[in-house]
VOGU-3710 file (C-alpha; in Angstrom, 3 decimals, decimal comma):
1> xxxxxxxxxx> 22,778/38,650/4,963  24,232/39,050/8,764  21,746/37,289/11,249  20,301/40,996/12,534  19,388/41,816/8,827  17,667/38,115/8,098  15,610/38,286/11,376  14,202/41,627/10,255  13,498/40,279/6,577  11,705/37,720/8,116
11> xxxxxxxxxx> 9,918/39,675/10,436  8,927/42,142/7,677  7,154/39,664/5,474  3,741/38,293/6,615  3,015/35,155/7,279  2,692/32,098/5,231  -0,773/31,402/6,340  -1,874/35,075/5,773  -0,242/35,247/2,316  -2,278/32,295/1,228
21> xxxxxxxxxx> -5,446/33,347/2,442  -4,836/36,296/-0,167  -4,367/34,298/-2,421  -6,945/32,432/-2,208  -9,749/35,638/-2,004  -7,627/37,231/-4,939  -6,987/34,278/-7,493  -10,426/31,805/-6,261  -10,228/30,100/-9,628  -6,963/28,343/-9,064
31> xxxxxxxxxx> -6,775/24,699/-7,465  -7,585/24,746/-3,729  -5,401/21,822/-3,369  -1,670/22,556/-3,661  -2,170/25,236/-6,129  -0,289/28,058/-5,362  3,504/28,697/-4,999  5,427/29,774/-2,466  6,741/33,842/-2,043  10,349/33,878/-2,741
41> xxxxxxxxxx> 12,092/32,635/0,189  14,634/33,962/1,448  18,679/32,292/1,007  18,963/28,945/2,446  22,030/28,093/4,137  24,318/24,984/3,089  22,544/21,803/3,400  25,839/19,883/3,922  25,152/18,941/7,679  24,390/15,626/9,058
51> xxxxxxxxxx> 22,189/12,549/7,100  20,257/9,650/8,670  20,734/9,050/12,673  22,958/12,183/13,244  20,546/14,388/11,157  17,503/13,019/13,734  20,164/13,498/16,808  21,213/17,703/15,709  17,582/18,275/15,370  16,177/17,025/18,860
61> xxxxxxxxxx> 19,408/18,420/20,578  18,408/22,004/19,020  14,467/21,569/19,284  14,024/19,846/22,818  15,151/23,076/24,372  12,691/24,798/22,765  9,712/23,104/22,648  9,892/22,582/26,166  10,735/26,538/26,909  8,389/29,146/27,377
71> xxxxxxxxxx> 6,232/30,525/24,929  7,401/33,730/24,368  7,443/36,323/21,630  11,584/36,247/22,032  11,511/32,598/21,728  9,330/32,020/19,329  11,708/34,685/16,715  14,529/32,982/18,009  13,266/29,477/17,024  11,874/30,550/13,409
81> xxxxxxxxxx> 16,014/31,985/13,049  17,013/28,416/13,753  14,858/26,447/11,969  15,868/28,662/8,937  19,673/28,320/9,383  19,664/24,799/10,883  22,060/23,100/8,322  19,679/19,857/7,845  18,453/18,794/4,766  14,360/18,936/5,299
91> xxxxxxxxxx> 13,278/15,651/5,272  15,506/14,864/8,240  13,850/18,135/9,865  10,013/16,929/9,446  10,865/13,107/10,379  12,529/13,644/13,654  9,691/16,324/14,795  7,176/13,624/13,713  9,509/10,678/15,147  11,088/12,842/18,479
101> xxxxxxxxxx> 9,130/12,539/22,258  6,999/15,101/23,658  6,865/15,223/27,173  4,606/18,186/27,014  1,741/18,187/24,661  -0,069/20,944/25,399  3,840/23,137/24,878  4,505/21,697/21,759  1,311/22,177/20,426  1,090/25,777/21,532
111> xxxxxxxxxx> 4,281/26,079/19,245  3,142/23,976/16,697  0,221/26,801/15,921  2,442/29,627/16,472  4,684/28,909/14,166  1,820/27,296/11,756  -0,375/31,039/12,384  3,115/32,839/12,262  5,823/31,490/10,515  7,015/33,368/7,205
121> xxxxxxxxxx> 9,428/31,098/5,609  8,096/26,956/4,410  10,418/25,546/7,366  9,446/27,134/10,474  5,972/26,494/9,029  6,555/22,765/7,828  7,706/21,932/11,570  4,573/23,594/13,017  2,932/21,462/10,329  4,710/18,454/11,550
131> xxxxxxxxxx> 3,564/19,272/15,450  0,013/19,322/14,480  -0,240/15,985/12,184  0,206/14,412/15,980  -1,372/17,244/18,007  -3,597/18,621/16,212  -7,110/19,716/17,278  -10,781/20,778/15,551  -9,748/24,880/16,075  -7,038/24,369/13,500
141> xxxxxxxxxx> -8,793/23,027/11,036  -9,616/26,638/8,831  -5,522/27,576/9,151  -4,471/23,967/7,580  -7,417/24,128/5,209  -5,638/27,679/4,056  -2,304/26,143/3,636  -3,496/23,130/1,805  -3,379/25,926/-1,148  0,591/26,515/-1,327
151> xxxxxxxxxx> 2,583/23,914/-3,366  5,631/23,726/-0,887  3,415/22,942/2,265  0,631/20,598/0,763  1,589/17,094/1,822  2,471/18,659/5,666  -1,006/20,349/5,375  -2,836/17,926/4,015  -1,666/15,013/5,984  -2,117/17,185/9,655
161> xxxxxxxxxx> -6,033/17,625/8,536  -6,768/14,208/7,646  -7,466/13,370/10,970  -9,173/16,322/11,999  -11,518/16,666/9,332  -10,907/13,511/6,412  -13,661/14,266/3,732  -11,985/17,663/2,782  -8,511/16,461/2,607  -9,552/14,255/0,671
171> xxxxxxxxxx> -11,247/16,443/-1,583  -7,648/18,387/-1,395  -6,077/15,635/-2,103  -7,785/14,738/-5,123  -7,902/18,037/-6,581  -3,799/18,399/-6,484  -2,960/14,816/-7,103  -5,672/13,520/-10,151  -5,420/14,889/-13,134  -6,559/11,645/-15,456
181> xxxxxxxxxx> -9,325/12,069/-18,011  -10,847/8,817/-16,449  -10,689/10,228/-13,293  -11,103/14,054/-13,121  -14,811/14,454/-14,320  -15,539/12,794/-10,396  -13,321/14,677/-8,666  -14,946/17,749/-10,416  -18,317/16,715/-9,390  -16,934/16,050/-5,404
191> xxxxxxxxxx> -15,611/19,640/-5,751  -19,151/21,389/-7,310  -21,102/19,724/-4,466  -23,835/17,995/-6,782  -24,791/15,017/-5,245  -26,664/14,393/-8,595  -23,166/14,536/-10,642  -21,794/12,767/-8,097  -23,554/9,663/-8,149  -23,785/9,309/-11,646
201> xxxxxxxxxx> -20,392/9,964/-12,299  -19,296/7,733/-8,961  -21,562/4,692/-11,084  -19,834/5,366/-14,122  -16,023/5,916/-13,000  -13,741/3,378/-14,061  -12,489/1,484/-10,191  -10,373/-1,338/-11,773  -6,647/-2,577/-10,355  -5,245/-0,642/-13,517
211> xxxxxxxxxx> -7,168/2,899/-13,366  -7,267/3,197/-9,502  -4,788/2,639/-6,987  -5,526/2,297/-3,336  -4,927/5,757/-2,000  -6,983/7,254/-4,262  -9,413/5,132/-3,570  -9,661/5,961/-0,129  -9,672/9,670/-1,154  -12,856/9,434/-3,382
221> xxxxxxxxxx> -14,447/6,928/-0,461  -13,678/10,039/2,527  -14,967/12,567/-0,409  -18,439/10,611/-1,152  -19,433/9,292/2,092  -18,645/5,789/0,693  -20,283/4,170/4,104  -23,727/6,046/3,862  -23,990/5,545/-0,106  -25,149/1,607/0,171
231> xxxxxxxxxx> -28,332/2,762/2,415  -29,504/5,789/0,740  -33,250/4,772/-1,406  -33,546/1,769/-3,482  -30,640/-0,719/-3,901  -29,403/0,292/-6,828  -26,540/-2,248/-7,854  -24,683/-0,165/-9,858  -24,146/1,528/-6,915  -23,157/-1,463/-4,516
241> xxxxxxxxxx> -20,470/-2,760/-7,005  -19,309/0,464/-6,981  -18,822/0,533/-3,581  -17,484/-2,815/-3,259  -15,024/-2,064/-5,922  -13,843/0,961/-3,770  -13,556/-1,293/-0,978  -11,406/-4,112/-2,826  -9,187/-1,237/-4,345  -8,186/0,575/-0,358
251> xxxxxxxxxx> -7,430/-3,197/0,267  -5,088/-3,580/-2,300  -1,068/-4,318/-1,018  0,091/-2,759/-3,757  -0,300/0,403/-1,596  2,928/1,957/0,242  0,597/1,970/3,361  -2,868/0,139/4,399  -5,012/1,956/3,142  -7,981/-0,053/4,501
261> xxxxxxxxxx> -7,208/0,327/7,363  -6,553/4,199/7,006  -9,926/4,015/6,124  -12,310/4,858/9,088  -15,519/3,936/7,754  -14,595/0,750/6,658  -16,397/-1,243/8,718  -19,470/0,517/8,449  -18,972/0,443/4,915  -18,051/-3,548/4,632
271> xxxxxxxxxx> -21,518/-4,033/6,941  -24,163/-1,516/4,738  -22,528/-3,671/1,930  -23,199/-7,610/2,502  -26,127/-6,255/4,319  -27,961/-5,226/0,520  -25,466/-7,616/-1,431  -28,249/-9,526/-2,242  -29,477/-6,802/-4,397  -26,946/-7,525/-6,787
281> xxxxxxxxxx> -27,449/-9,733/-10,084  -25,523/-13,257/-9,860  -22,704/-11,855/-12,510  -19,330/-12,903/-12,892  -18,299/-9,361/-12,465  -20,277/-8,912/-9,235  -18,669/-12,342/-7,975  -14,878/-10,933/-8,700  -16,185/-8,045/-6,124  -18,025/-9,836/-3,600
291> xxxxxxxxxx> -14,894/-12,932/-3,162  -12,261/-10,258/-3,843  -13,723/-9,089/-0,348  -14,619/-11,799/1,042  -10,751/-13,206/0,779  -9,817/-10,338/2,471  -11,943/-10,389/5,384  -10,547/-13,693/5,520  -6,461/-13,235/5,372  -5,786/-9,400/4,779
301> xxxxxxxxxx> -6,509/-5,972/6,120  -10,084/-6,444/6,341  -9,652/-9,170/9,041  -7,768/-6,866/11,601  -10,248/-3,946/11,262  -11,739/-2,647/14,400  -14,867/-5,059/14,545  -17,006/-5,910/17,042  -17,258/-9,508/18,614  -17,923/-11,702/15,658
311> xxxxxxxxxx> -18,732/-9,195/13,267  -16,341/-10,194/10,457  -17,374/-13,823/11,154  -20,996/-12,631/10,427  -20,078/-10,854/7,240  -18,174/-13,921/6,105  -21,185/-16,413/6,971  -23,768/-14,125/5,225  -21,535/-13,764/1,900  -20,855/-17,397/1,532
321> xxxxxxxxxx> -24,601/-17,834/1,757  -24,968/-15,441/-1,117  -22,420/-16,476/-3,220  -22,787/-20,351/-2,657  -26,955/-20,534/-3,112  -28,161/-21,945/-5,947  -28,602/-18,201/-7,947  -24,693/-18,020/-7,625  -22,735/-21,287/-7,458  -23,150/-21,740/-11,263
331> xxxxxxxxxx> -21,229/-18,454/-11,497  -18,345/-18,980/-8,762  -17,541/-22,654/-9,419  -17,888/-22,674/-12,983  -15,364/-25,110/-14,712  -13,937/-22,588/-17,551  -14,445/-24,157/-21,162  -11,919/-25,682/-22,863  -11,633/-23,425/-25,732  -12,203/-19,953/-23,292
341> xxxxxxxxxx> -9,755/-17,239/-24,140  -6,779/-17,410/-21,538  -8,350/-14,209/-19,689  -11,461/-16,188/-19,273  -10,024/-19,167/-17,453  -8,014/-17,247/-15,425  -11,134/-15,513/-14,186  -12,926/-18,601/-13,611  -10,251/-20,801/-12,362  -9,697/-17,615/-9,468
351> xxxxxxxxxx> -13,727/-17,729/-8,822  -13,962/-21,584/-8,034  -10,368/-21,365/-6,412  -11,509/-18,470/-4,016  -14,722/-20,134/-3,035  -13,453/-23,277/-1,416  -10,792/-21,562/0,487  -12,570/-19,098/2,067  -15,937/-21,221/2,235  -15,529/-24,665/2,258
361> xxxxxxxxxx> -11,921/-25,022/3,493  -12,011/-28,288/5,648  -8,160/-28,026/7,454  -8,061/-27,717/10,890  -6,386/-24,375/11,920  -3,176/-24,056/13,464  -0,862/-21,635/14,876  0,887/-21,052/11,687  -1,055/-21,479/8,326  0,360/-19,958/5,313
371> xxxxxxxxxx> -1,710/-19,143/2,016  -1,137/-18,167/-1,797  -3,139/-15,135/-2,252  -4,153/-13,399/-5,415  -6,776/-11,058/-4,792  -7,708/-10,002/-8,261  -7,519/-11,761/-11,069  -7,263/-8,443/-12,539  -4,686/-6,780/-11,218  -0,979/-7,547/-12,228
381> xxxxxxxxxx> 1,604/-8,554/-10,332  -0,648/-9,091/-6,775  0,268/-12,739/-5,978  1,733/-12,879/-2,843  2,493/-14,959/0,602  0,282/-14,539/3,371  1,084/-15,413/7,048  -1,807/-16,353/10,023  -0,373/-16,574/13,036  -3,013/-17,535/15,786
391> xxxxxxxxxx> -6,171/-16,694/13,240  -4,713/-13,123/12,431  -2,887/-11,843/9,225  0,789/-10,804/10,196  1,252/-9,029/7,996  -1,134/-5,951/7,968  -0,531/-5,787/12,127  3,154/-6,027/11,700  4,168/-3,968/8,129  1,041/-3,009/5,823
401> xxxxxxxxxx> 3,257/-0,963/3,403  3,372/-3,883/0,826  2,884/-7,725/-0,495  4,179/-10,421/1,701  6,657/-11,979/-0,386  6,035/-14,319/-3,982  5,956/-17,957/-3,246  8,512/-18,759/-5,606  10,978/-17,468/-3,599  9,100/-17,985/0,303
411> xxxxxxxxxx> 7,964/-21,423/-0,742  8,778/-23,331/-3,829  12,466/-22,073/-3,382  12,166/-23,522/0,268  13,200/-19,818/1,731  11,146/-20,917/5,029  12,755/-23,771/5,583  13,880/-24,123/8,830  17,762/-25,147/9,986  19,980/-25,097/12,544
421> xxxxxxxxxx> 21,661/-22,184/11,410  19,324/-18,676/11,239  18,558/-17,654/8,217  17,121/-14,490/7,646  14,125/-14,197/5,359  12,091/-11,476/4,002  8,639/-11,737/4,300  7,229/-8,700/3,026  8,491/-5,509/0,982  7,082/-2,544/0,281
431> xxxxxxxxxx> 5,415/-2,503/-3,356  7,974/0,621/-4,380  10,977/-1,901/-3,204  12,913/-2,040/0,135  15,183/1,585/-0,320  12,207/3,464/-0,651  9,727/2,622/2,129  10,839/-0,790/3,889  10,986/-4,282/4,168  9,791/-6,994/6,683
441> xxxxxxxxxx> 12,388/-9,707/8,060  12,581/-12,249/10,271  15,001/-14,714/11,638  13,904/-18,779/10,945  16,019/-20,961/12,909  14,963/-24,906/14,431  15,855/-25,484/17,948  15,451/-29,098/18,572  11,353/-29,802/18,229  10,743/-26,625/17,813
451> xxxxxxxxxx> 11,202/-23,711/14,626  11,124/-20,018/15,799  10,585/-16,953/14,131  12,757/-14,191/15,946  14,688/-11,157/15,211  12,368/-9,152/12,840  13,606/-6,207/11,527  12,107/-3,645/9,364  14,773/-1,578/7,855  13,806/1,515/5,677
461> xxxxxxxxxx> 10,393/2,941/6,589  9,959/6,612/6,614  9,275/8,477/10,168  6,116/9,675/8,168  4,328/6,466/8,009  2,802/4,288/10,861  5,453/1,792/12,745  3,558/-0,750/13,824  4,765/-2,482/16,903  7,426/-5,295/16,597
471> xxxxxxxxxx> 6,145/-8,606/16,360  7,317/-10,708/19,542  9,094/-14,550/18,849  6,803/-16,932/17,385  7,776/-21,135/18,531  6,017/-23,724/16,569  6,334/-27,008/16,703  8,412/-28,508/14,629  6,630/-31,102/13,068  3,152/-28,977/12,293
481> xxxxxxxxxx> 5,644/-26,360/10,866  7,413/-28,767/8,204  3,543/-30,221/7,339  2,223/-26,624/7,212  4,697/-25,597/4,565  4,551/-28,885/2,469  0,814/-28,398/2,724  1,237/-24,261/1,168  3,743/-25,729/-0,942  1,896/-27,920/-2,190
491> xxxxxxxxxx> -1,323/-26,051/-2,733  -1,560/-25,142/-6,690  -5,453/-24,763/-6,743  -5,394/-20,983/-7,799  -2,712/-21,115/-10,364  -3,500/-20,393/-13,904  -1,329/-22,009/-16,934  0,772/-18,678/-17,299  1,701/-18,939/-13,489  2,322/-22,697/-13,539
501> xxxxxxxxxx> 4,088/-22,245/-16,352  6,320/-19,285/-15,065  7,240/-21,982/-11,837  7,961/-25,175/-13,638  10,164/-23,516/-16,145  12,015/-21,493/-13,389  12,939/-24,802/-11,517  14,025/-26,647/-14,754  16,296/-23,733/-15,215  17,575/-23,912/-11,868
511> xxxxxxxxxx> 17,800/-27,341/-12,193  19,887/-26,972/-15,297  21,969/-24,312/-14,922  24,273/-25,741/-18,163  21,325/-24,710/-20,480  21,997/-21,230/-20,250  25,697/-21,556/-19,246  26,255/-22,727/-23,126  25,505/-19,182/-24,145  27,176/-17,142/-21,877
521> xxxxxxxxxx> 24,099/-16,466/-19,386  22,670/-17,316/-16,400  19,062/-17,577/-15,278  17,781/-15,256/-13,437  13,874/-15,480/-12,977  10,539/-16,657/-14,596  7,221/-14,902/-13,582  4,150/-13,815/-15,459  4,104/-10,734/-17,182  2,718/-7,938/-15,212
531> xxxxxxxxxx> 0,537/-6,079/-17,916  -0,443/-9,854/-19,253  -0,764/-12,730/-16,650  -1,144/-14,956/-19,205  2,339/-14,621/-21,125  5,366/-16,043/-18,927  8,697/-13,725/-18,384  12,007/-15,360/-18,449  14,747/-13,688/-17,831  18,728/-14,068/-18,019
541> xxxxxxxxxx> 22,136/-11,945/-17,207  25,378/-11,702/-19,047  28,265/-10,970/-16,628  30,751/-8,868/-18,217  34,923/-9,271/-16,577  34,176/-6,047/-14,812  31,254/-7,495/-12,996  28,363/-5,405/-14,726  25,909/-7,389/-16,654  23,436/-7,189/-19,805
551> xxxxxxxxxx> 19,711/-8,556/-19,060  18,225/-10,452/-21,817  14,032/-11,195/-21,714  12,421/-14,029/-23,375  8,080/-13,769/-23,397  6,448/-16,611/-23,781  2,897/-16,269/-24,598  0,218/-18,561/-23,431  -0,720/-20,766/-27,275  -3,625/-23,069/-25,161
561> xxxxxxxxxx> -1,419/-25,818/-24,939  -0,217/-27,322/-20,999  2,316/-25,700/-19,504  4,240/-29,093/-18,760  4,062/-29,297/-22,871  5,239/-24,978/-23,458  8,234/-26,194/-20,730  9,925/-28,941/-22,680  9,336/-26,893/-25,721  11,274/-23,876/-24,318
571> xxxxxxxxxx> 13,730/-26,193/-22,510  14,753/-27,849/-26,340  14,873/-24,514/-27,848  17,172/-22,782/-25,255  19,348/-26,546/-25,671  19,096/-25,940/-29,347  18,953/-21,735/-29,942  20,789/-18,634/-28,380  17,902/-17,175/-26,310  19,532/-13,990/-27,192
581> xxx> 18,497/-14,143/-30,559  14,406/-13,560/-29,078  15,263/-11,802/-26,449
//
């Protein structure tokens, strides 16, 4: 098609936006959220142009021009023709209009609506989509609600009206992204409107670590009014663990991005909370929800929320009340029987664990204090390293999109250790892994009395999500540094025998590296079984000439005896047996 043809066949065709208001008047019973497909679009041209930096550099050297041109009907056809034929794959397109300066606001979003009201092909549309996620304002809320409906443009549509107006994306959300049994009878409810069916179903849904992951969470708190639910008649404590759970789940870092802190009711909704906690029986399950927050008001998202002057302090002081009166201390620092199923002591051992650190901790503060975290005893795979520096969490502030890293390797491995020579460490990666949406690094070197922390870098997050800004070079003193990290190190109060079993066993093994050597393998790592914390996961490689290797997994279930004991038996067998043989 020559270029005077295409503009007309664009020209001819109506807009996106009007085609999916038709849509939506002529087919009402489909899906409001992503629902509907795209017209046939017209050819694409070759997608063979620039990747990466050079992709971001072509599309600010064609766009700047633009955007900061006159609005006029000439221009505007002319831009819709390039963004069509402008040979970058779309990703690169979106991120640099997301990532690129605007000198001129009120331009760009002028063109941002034009093309958004206008456009007649998905990437003319997507970039006026991209404009208003930053520009946005409360007039174009109905033509982003319309093309919340059309598959191709969702996520752009969706993610421009979150801030504009956050209860019905998230109701747009969940209708195109939840389609679980567990799950869908709420979301059907939040779409009918029946605050009836609403709460009962909101008291009934399932809100553990394994049904529920963070960003849904937030969805269904925006959709319900999470913030207002706490306050509304009688305390009904069905209710208030229901919103605590909803709470604990946004502040989750097995998230790609903070949710918490996405959230923007959460402080309201953390205050209505503790502030009718003590409506809620002294239960073990009720003290899982109440610490799981508690922990991270103390060292994770929760801390850095907006609050005012000593409000979190406040919260903190009023739940260790609760939870360490005389109603509730026989639940939190329980010693777990000796014959309690595994799952049991686990629980227990986390309670009592959780309780002294965040209530009855006794160590004076320094700059640098550096904490074992696992938030749930629940939810698999959530231990993790967590960093204070100066009282406040680094790592929500500084990356957000993931765990800091598993002590094993940060502590117990001696990864923070501090030398003359740099070493770069990471602290944090995103819970989808490093290529997908990042990593957090830094730079520990010792400089005479003092250890510094320099050179971060955070390779691999998307221009769509939130950069926060660099951390600047932390100095500590030498001396409190080495104590600080023999003190983490040393800190084994919230382990559980499948965890202290996973560590002993993996330094044995890297201790004696001929064990496995005698069969052809080396050790790779020992960790606890995500599904099943209780069962320990060993694994080994087999290097092949060519360089490729064959993985081999040995599970090693929890039988009630001490770890130190399940060690030296699976030390003698791997002396005595080819682990390949149970692998």
């Amino acid at each position: 098609m020559s270029a005077p043809q295409e503009r007309t066949a664009l020209t001819s065709r109506p807009s996106l936006y009007t085609y999916a208001l038709r849509l939506a008047q002529d087919r009402p019973d489909r899906p409001f959220g992503g629902g509907h497909p795209l017209p046939d679009e017209p050819p694409e041209p070759e997608r063979d142009g620039p990747r990466g930096k050079r992709a971001f550099a072509a599309v600010e050297a064609a766009l700047g021009p633009l955007l900061a041109g006159p609005d006029s009907p000439a221009a505007m056809a002319e831009l819709q023709r390039l963004l069509t034929e402008l040979p970058v794959h779309d990703g690169p397109l979106v991120g640099a209009v997301l990532a690129m300066t605007l000198d001129d606001e009120a331009a760009a979003r002028a063109i941002g609506r034009h093309l958004t009201r206008t456009g007649t092909t998905r990437r003319p549309v997507s970039v006026g989509l991209a404009l208003l996620r930053r520009l946005g304002e409360a007039e174009d809320v109905p033509y982003l609600k319309a093309l919340c409906g059309l598959r191709g443009l969702f996520s752009l549509a969706v993610a421009a009206l979150e801030p504009l107006d956050p209860q019905t994306a998230a109701l747009r959300q969940l209708d195109a992204r939840i389609s679980s049994p567990e799950t869908r009878p709420l979301v059907d409810a939040l779409l009918s409107g029946d605050r009836r069916e609403i709460r009962s179903r909101l008291i009934r849904q399932p809100l553990g670590a394994r049904t529920i992951a963070p960003e849904p969470a937030r969805w269904i708190a925006e959709a319900v009014g999470l913030a207002g639910l706490p306050g509304q008649g009688p305390a009904d404590p069905r209710l208030l663990a229901q919103v605590g759970r909803l709470l604990a789940r946004m502040a989750s870092s097995r998230g790609t991005q903070p949710e918490l802190l996405a959230y923007r009711e959460a402080t309201a909704a953390f205050d209505a909370l503790v502030r009718r906690a003590g409506a809620l029986p002294p239960t073990t399950e009720h003290a899982v929800v109440l610490l799981a927050l508690a922990l991270d008001l103390h060292s994770g998202q929760a801390h850095v929320l907006p609050w005012r002057d000593g409000q979190r302090e406040q919260l903190l002081d009023e739940l260790g009340a609760l939870v360490l009166s005389p109603e509730w201390a026989g639940v939190v620092l329980a010693e777990p029987a000796a014959d309690a199923p595994p799952a049991l002591r686990r629980r227990a051992i986390w309670l009592r664990h959780t309780t002294e650190r965040v209530f009855r901790a006794t160590d004076p503060p320094g700059r640098l204090r550096i904490e074992v975290a696992h938030p749930d005893p629940d939810d698999p795979g959530s231990v993790e390293t967590r960093f204070l520096l100066d009282g406040r969490p680094l790592l929500p502030e500084s990356f957000g999109h993931g765990p800091g890293g598993h002590p094993d390797h940060l502590l117990d491995r001696g990864a923070l250790t501090a030398t003359a020579e740099p070493r770069e460490v990471k602290l944090a990666e995103a819970w989808c892994t490093e290529g997908c949406c990042g990593a957090l690094w830094v730079s520990v070197v010792r400089e005479g009395d003092t250890v510094v922390w320099r050179d971060w870098r955070r390779p691999g997050i998307p221009p769509s999500r939130t950069r926060a800004p660099e951390p600047p070079a932390y100095r500590f003193e030498a001396a409190a540094y080495t104590a600080e990290l023999a003190r983490a190190t040393g800190d084994r109060g919230g382990e559980w025998p499948g965890w202290t079993m996973a560590r002993l066993l993996g330094a044995a093994l890297r201790d004696r590296p001929e064990l496995s050597a005698r069969w052809g393998l080396a050790f790779s790592s020992a960790y606890t079984d995500y599904r099943n914390p209780d069962t320990t996961v060993v694994t080994f490689v087999q290097r092949s000439a060519d360089g490729t290797g064959r993985w081999f997994t040995w599970k090693l279930a929890d039988d009630g005896r001490p770890p130190t004991a399940r060690v030296a038996d699976a030390l003698y067998r791997l002396a005595e047996e080819d682990p390949r043989g149970d692998a």
